[in-house]
C-alpha positions as CSV (number, residue, x, y, z in Angstrom):
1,X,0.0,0.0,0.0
2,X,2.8,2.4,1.2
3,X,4.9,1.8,-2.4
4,X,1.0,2.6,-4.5
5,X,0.6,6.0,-2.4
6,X,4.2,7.1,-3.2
7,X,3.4,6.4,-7.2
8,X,-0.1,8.3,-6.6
9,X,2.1,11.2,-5.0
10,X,4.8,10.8,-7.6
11,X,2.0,11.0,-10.4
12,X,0.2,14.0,-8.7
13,X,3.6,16.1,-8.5
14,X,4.2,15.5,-12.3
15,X,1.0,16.5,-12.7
16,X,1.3,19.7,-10.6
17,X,4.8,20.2,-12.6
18,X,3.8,20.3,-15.8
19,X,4.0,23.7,-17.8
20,X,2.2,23.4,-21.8
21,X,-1.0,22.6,-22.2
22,X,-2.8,20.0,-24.3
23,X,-4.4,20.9,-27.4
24,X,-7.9,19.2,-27.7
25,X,-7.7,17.2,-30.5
26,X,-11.2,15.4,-31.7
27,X,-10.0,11.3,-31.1
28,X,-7.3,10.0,-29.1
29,X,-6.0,6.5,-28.8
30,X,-4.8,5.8,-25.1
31,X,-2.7,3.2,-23.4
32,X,-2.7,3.0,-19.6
33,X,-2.0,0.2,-16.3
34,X,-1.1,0.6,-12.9
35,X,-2.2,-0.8,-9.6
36,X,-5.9,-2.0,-9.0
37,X,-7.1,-1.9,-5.4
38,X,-10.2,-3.8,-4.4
39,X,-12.7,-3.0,-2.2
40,X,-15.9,-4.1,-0.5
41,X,-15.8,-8.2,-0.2
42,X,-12.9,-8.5,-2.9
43,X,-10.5,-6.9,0.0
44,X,-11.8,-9.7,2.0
45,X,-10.5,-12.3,-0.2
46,X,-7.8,-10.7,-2.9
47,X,-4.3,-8.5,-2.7
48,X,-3.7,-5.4,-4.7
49,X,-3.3,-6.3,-8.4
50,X,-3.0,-4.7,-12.0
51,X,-5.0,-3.2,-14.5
52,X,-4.0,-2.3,-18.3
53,X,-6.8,-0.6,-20.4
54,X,-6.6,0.7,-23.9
55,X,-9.5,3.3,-24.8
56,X,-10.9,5.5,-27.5
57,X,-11.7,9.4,-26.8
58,X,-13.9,11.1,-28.7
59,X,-13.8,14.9,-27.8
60,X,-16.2,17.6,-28.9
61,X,-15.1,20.9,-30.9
62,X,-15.3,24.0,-28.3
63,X,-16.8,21.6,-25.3
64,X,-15.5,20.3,-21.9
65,X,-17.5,17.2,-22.7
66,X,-16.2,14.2,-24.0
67,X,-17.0,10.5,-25.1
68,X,-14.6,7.5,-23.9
69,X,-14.9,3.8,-25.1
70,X,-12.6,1.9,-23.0
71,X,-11.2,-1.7,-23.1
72,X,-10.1,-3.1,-19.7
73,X,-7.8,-5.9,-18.0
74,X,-7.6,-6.5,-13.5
75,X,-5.7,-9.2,-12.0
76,X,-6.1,-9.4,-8.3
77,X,-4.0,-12.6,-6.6
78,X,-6.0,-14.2,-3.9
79,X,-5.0,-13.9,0.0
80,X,-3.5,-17.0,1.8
81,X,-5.8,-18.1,4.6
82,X,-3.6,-20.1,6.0
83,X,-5.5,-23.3,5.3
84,X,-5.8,-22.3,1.5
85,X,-5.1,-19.7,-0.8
86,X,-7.9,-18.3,-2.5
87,X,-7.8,-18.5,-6.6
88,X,-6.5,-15.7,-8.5
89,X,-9.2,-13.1,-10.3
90,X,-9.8,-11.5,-13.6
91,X,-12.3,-9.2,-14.7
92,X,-12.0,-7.6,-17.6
93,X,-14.8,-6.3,-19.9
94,X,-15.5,-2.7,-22.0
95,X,-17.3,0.7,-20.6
96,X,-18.9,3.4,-22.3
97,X,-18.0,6.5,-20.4
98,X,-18.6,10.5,-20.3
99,X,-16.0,13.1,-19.7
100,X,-16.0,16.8,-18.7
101,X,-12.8,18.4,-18.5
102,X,-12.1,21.7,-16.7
103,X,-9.6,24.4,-18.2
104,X,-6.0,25.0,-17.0
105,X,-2.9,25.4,-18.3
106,X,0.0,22.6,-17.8
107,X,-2.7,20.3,-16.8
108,X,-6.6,19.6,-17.7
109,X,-8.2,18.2,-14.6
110,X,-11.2,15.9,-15.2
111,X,-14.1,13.8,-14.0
112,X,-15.2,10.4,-15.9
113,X,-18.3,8.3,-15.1
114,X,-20.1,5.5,-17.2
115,X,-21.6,1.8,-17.2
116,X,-19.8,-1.5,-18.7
117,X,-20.3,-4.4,-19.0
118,X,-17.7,-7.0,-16.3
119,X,-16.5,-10.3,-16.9
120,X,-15.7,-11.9,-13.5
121,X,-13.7,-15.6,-13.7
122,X,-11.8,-17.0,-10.5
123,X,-8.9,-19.0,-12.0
124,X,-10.0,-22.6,-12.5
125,X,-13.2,-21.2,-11.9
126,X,-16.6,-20.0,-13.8
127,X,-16.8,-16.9,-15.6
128,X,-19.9,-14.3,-15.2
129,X,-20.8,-11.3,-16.6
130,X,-22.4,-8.4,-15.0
131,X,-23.5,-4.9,-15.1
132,X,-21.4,-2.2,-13.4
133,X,-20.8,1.3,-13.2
134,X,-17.7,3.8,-12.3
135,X,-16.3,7.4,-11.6
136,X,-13.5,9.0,-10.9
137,X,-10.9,11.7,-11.7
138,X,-8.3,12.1,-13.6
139,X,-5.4,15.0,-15.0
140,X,-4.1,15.3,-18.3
141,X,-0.9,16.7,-19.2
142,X,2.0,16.9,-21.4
143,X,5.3,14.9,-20.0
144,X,8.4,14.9,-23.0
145,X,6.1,15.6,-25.2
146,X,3.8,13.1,-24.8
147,X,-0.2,13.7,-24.0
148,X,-0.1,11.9,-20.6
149,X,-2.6,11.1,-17.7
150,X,-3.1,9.9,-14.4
151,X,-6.5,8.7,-13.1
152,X,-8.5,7.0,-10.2
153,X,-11.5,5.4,-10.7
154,X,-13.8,3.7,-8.4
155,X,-16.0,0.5,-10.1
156,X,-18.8,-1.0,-8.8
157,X,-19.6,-4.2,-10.4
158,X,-24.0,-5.9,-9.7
159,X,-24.1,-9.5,-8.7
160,X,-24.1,-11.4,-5.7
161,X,-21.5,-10.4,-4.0
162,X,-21.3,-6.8,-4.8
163,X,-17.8,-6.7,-6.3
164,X,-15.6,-3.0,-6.0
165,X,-11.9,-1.7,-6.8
166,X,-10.1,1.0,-7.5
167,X,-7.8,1.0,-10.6
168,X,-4.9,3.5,-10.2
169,X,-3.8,4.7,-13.9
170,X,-1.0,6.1,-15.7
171,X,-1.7,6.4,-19.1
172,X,-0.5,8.0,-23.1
173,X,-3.1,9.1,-25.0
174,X,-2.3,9.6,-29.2
């Protein structure tokens, strides 16, 4: 936990550092991972894992709003009971999400929020797919360059048990 708050920190002071400001261009292709943190009965059961997501941005002429199509990956490594381990996780699935972005210069903070569609499967296990929803915050901002982000997101995934994490992103956008 201590090492993901020091990368969180480390991400917000890049952030805060940052001096030119993104154009807004109308679609971007993004790469991102970093550290997925569950919550609710997942923390019960399952460590801090990872998360990789590739998304689409679709970004309106002369508007804070914006549209993001994401593609996602968690792994979360099951906790040792002492009389067994439970089995690994994936869930992985696709969201549909909207954006509004405020103004600044150096950096464009930002809210995201939208429903998916989850894919749940224990290794070994069955798979299931359920309804969820998210939000969260996020910064862009240029680093070398390159139109960068960080982000934190919270997901709440339907079903019986309630499932919720955290994904912690860093991420380049085209």
């Amino acid at each position: 936990m201590r090492r993901i708050l020091s990368a969180f920190v480390l991400g917000v002071a890049l952030v805060a550092s940052a001096s030119t400001a993104e154009a807004q261009r109308p679609f971007t292709v993004g790469l991102s991972g970093g550290a997925s943190i569950p919550l609710s009965d997942l923390s019960d059961t399952h460590k801090v894992g990872y998360n990789a997501a590739a998304h689409l941005g679709i970004n309106m002429p002369a508007s804070a709003v914006g549209f993001r199509l994401e593609g996602f990956y968690n792994k979360f490594a099951g906790q040792d009971e002492g009389v067994f381990t439970n089995e690994d996780v994936r869930i992985a699935g696709g969201n549909v999400n909207i954006t509004y972005a405020f103004g600044g210069t150096g950096m464009r903070p930002y809210v995201i929020g939208g429903v998916g569609s989850y894919n749940i499967k224990p290794d070994g296990g069955t798979s299931r797919t359920e309804f969820g929803i998210n939000a969260g915050v996020g910064a862009k901002f240029q680093l070398s360059g390159l139109g960068t982000f960080v982000e934190a997101r919270l997901h709440t995934i339907s079903g019986d048990p309630q499932l919720q994490f955290v994904p912690i992103t860093f991420g380049i956008e085209f």
